[in-house]
C-alpha positions as CSV (number, residue, x, y, z in Angstrom):
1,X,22.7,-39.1,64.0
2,X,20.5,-41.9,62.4
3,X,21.6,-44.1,60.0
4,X,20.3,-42.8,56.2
5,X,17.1,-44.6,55.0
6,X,18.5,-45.2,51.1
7,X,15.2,-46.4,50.4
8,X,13.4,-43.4,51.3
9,X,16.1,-41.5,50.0
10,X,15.3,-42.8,46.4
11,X,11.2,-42.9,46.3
12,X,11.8,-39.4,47.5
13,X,13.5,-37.9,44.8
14,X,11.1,-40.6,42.2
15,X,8.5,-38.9,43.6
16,X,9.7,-35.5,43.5
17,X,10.4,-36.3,39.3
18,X,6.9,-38.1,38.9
19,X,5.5,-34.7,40.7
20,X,7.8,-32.8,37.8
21,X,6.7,-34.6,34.9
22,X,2.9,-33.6,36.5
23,X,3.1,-30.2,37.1
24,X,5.3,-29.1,33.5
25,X,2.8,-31.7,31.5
26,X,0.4,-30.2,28.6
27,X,-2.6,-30.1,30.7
28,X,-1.1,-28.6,33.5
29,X,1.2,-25.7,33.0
30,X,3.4,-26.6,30.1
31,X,2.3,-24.2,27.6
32,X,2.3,-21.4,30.2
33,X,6.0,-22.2,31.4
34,X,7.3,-22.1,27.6
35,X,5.7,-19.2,27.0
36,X,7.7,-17.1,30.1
37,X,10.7,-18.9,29.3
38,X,10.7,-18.4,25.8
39,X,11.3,-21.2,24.7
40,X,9.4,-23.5,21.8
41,X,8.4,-26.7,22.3
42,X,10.7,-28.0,19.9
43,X,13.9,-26.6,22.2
44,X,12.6,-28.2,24.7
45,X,12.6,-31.6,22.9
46,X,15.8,-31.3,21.9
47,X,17.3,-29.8,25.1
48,X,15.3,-33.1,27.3
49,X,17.3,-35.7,27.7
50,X,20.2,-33.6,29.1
51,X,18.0,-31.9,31.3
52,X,16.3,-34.9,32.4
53,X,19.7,-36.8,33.6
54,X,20.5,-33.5,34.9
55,X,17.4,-33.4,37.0
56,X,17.4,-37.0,37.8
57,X,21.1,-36.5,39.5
58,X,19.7,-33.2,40.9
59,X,16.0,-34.9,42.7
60,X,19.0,-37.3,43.9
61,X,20.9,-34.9,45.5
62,X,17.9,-33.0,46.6
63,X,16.7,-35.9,48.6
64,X,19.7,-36.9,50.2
65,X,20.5,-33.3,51.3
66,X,17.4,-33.3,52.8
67,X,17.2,-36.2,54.3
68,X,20.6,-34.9,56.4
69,X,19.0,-31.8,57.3
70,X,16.1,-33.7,58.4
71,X,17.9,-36.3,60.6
72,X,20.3,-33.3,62.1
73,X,16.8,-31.7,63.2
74,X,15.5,-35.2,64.6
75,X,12.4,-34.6,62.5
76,X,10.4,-38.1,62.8
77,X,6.9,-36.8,61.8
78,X,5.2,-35.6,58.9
79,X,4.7,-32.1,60.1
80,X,8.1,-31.8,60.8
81,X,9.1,-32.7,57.3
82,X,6.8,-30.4,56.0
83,X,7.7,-27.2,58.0
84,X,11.6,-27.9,57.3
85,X,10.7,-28.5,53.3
86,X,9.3,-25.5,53.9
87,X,12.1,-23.5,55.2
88,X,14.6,-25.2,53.0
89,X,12.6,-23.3,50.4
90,X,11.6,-20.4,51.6
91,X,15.4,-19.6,52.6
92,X,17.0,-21.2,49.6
93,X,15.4,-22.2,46.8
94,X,12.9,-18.8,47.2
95,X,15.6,-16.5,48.2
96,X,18.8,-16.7,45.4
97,X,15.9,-17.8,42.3
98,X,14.0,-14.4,43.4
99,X,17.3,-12.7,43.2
100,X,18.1,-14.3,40.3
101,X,14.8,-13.8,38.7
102,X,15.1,-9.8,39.3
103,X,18.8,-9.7,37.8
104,X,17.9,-11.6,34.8
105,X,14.9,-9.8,33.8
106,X,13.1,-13.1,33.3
107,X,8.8,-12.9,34.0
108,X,7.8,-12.9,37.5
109,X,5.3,-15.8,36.2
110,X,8.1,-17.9,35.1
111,X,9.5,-17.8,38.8
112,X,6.2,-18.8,40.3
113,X,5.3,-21.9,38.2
114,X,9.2,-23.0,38.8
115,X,9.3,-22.3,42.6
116,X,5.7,-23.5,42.8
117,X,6.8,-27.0,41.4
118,X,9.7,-26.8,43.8
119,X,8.4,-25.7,46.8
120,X,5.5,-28.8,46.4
121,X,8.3,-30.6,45.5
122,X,10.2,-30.3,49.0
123,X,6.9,-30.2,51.2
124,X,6.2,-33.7,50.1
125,X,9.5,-34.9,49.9
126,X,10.2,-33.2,53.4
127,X,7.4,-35.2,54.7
128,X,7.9,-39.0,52.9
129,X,11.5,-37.9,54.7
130,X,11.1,-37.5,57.9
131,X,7.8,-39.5,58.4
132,X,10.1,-42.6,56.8
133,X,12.7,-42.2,59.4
């Protein structure tokens, strides 16, 4: 086992909030993801800064996990760290939020702008990962 890259480890889960604050801004699908969750832009103000340290500590987390599964696979190359962001997805994140989405009766469109942010989210972070070891 390799020893962890802290740096990478950090500007990986930067990068994975700075792709956040992207893809739920005005422009880009903001309004849309309100809408399906139901909630008014004024709950969301109020509810940000807790789920912003929430997310920072989670992007953390996120990365670091990653970046074990990634050095227990010897994944050195961007490809690698794509196709195992990938499949980190696909069998996690995917799986139990589908589940979850179906149990909860929450729109199917809410699940894909989420799970769309996240699975970008761990295909780039997959690769500044492993291409950084």
């Amino acid at each position: 086992m390799h020893a962890m890259n802290w740096l990478a480890v950090l500007v990986a889960a930067v990068v994975r909030m700075i792709l956040g604050a992207a893809w739920f801004s005005p422009p880009v699908l903001l309004k849309p993801w309100l809408a399906a969750a139901g909630v008014s832009e004024s709950e969301m103000k109020a509810r940000f800064p807790r789920a912003l340290a929430a997310d920072v500590a989670g992007s953390l987390l996120m990365a670091y996990g990653l970046a074990r599964i990634l050095n227990y696979a010897g994944a050195n190359s961007l490809g690698f760290g794509l196709a195992l962001g990938f499949l980190v997805w696909v069998s996690f994140i995917a799986v139990t939020s589908f589940s979850a989405m179906l149990y909860e009766h929450r729109p199917f469109k809410l699940w894909l702008i989420g799970n769309g942010y996240q699975l970008v989210a761990l295909l780039v972070m997959g690769a500044i990962l492993a291409a950084w070891s």
